[in-house]
N, C-alpha and C positions, 0 to 999 in steps of 0.2 A: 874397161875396154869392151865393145861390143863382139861378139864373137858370130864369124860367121862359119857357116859347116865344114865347107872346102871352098879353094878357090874356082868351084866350076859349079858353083852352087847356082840354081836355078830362080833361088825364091828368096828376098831380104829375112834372115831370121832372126832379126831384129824384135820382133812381132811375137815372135814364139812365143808361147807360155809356158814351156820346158825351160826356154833360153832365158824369159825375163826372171823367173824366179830363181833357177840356176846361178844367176848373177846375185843373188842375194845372198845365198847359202852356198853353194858349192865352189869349189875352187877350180883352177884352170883346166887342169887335167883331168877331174873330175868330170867338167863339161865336155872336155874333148873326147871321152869316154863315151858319154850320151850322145851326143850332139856330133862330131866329127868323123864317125860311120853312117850316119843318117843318110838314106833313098830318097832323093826328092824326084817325085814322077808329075806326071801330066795324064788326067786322066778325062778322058771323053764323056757327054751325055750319055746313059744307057750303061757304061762300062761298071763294071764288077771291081769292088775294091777291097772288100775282102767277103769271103764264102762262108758259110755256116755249114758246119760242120769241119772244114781245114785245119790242117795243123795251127794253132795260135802260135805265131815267132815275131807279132810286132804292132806297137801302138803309132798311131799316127798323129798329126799334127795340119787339121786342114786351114789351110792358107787363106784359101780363097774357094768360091763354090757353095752348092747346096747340095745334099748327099741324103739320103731317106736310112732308114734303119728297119730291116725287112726280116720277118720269123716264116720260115715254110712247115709248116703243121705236116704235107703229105706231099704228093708229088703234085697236086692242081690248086690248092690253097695258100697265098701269099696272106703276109697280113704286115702293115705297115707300123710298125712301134712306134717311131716317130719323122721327126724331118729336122736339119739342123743348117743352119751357114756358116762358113768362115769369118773371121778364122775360131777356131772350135777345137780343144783337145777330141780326138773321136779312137774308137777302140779299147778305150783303155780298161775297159772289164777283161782283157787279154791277163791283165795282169794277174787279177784273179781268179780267172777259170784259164789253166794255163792249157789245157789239151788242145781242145778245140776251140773255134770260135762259135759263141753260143748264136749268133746272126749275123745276118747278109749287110753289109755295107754298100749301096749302091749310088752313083754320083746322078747326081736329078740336074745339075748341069756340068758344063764345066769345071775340072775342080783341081787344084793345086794341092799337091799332099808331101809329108816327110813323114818312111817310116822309120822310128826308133827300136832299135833291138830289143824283147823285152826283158833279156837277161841280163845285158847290161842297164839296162834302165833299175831293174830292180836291184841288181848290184850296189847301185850307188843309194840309190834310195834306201837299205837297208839304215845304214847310217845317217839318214838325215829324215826325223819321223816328219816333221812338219812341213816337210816337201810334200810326202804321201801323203800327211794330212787332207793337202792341198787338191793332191789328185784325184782321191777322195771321194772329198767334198765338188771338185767339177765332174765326177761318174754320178754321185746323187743327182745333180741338179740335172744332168741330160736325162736318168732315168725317172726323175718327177715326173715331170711331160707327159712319158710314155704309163706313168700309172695312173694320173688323170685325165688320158684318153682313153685306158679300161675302165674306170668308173664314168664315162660317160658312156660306156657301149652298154654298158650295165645297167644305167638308169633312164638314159635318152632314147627318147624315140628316132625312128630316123633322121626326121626334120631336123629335131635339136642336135645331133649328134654331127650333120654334116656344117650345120653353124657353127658350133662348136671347134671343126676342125677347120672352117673357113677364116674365123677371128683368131685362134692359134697360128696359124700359117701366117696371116697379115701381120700381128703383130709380133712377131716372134719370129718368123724366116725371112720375110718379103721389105717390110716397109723402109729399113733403111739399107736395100739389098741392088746394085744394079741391072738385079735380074725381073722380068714382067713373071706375072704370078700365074706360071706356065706345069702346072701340076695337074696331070695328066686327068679326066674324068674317071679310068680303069683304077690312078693310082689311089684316088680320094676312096672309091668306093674301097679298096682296099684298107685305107685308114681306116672306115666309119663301119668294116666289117656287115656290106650289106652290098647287093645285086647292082651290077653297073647302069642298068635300068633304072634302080632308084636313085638313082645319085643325079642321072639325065630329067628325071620328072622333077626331084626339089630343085635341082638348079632351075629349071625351066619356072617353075614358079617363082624360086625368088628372084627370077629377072621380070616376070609379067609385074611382079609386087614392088621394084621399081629397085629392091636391095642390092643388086648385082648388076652389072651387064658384061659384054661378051665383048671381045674386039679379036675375031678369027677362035680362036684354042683357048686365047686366054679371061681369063677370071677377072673382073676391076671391082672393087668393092664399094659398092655407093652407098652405103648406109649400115657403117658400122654397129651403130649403138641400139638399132631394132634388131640386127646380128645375133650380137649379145645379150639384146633380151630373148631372142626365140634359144639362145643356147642355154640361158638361167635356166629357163621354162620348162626345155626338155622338151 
C-alpha cells in the first residue's frame, strides 16, 4: 500500500526515496515513524533552506525544484559546492555531522521540500543497515560533483573551469528540468571561484564564438561538445 505522510500532505510521496525504499524494508509503523511527522513546505527563489552553521535537526526530501549547495569561508565569500534538482535526497550529511549544519542550502528556484526528523530517521535506520547503505551511497554521489568541481578549480583555467561548470549544469541540473538555465552570472562566478567580471568576459566570448547565446538572463547552450572540449582542455 502506498503511504502517504498525512492527510493534508502537500506533495504525492509516492516519489520519495525514503518512502520507495521504506516499502522495501521497513514496516508500517516503522514508516509512519519516518514519514508521518514529515514538514512539507514550499519554498521561494532566493529563500534559505537550511543555514550553515544551525542547529542540524533534519534531512529533507526535495520534490521538485533546483537548490545550490553554498560554503561561506568569511563573512564576503560564498563559494558554491554544487547545484542539484528534484526530486533529490538533500541534507542528509545532517545525519552525520549531527551539531551543525556543515552548509547553506539555498532554493535556485522554486522548490518543494519534506523535512524528515533526523533522530527518528536514524532511529529506524539503526536496524535496517542496507537502507543507510543506501543513503550513503545517494550522500557519495551528491558529494562527487562537488569534488570534481575542486579538481577543476585546481587544474582549470578560468575558460575551462566556467565550461566545465556550464556542461555540469546542462547535463546534470537543466536538460530534463522544466526550468530555462536561469543561474545567476554572480552565482557561476561563485561556482568557478573567480571575479564576476570574468565569468561576463568568457561568456561574452563564448557567445561571439557561436557556443552559447543569451535570451534576456538566461544561458542556451548551442554547442555542447566544443563545451566539453574547452572543459577536457582546461
Amino acid at each position: 500500500m502506498d503511504y502517504i505522510a498525512n492527510e493534508h500532505s502537500l506533495f504525492d510521496c509516492n516519489n520519495c526515496f525514503i518512502n520507495r525504499l521504506g516499502m522495501l524494508s521497513l514496516d508500517e509503523a516503522e514508516r509512519k515513524t519516518i514519514c508521518g511527522k514529515a514538514t512539507q513546505l514550499k519554498f521561494r527563489k532566493g529563500e534559505s533552506i537550511l543555514k550553515q552553521g544551525a542547529t542540524s535537526t533534519s534531512i529533507g526530501f526535495l520534490h521538485k525544484g533546483i537548490v545550490k549547495f553554498t560554503y561561506q569561508k568569511d563573512s564576503k565569500k560564498n563559494y558554491i559546492m554544487t547545484v542539484v534538482s528534484g526530486p533529490k535526497l538533500i541534507g542528509q550529511a545532517n545525519l552525520f555531522f549531527k551539531e551543525r549544519n556543515i552548509f547553506s542550502i539555498i532554493a535556485v528556484e522554486d522548490c518543494d521540500i519534506c523535512f524528515l526528523d533526523n533522530h527518528d530517521v536514524m532511529g529506524v535506520l539503526e536496524n535496517h543497515g542496507k537502507l543507510l547503505l543506501a543513503i550513503v551511497e545517494r550522500s557519495s554521489d551528491m558529494f562527487q560533483s562537488s569534488i570534481f568541481n575542486f579538481i577543476s578549480l585546481a587544474h582549470n583555467h578560468v575558460y575551462g573551469r566556467i565550461a566545465d561548470i556550464l556542461v555540469f549544469l546542462w547535463e546534470t541540473v537543466y536538460r530534463d528540468s522544466e526550468y530555462s538555465f536561469t543561474l545567476t552570472r554572480k552565482e557561476i562566478s561563485e561556482f568557478a571561484a573567480c571575479s564576476h567580471e570574468n565569468v561576463i568576459s568568457v561568456l561574452s566570448n563564448y557567445n561571439k564564438e557561436g557556443l552559447i547565446s543569451f535570451e534576456g538572463r538566461k544561458i542556451i547552450i548551442q554547442d555542447l561538445n566544443k563545451l566539453k572540449e574547452i572543459s577536457k582542455n582546461g
